[in-house]
Each structure stands twice: as C-alpha cells, then as structure tokens.
N, C-alpha and C positions, 0 to 999 in steps of 0.2 A: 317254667314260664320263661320269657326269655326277657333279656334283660332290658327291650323297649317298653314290653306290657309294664314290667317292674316300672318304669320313668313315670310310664303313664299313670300307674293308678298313686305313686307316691305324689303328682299334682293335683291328683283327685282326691286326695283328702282332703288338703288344704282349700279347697272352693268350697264356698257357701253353699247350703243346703240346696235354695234354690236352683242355684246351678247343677248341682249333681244331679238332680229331679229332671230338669230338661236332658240333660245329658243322657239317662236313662233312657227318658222316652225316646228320645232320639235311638239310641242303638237299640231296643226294642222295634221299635216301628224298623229299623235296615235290616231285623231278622224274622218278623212275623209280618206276614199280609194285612193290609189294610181291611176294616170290615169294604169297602168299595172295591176293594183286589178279590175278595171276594166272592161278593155279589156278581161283577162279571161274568168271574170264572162260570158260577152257578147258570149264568144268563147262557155264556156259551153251552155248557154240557144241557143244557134244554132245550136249547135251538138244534144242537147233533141228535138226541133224543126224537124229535119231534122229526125232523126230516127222513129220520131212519126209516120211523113209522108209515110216514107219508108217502116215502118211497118204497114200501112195501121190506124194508132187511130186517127190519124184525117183527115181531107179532105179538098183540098183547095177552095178557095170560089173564082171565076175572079172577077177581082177589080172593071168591069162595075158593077156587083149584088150587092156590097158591099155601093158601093156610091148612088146607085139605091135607098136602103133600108134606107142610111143615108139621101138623100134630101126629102125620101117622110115621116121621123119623123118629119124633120124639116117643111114639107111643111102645117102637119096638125096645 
C-alpha cells in the first residue's frame, strides 16, 4: 500500500464513528451504482429492446419453445 493510503487510514482511525460511517458510505456509493443509476440503465436497455423489436432486428421466441429447448440440453 503506498504510504498516502497509510496517512489516510492512520486519520481514519482517529474520527469518531459517526464520521467513519459517512465516510464509508461515501466511498461506497464513488464505487457502486446508485439503485437510480440503475433503474436508468434498465429504462435504457428496454427502450433498445423494444425498438429493436419494432423495427423488425430481432424476433420473439414464445416462452413454451424457449424452455422446450432448455429441458431438452439438460435432458441429453
């Protein structure tokens, strides 16, 4: 580790709970998605879904053919 992380976490002992609690959340939340990051994302990959279909690039499959196909890999 290099000797600024070392700086850092030897002041981070020293702060009150509370603060190290926000502190956390904080650098959490700078390396995982917001549930609202995403919901977006999901909104966009639904909206490219839907127009794909609409515009004819892909084609839907009925879910009987789908599971059909799935039990007879597993069946060999």
């Amino acid at each position: 580790m290099s000797s600024k992380a070392d700086e850092l976490f030897s002041i981070i002992e020293d702060l009150p709970v509370d603060v190290k609690t926000a502190l956390v959340e904080k650098i959490l939340a700078s390396i995982y998605p917001t549930q609202k990051e995403i919901e977006e994302e999901w909104k966009k990959e639904i909206e490219e879904r839907v127009y794909e279909f609409q515009t004819g690039k892909v084609q839907l499959i009925p879910g009987e053919e789908v599971f059909k196909e799935i039990q007879e890999k597993f069946d060999k």
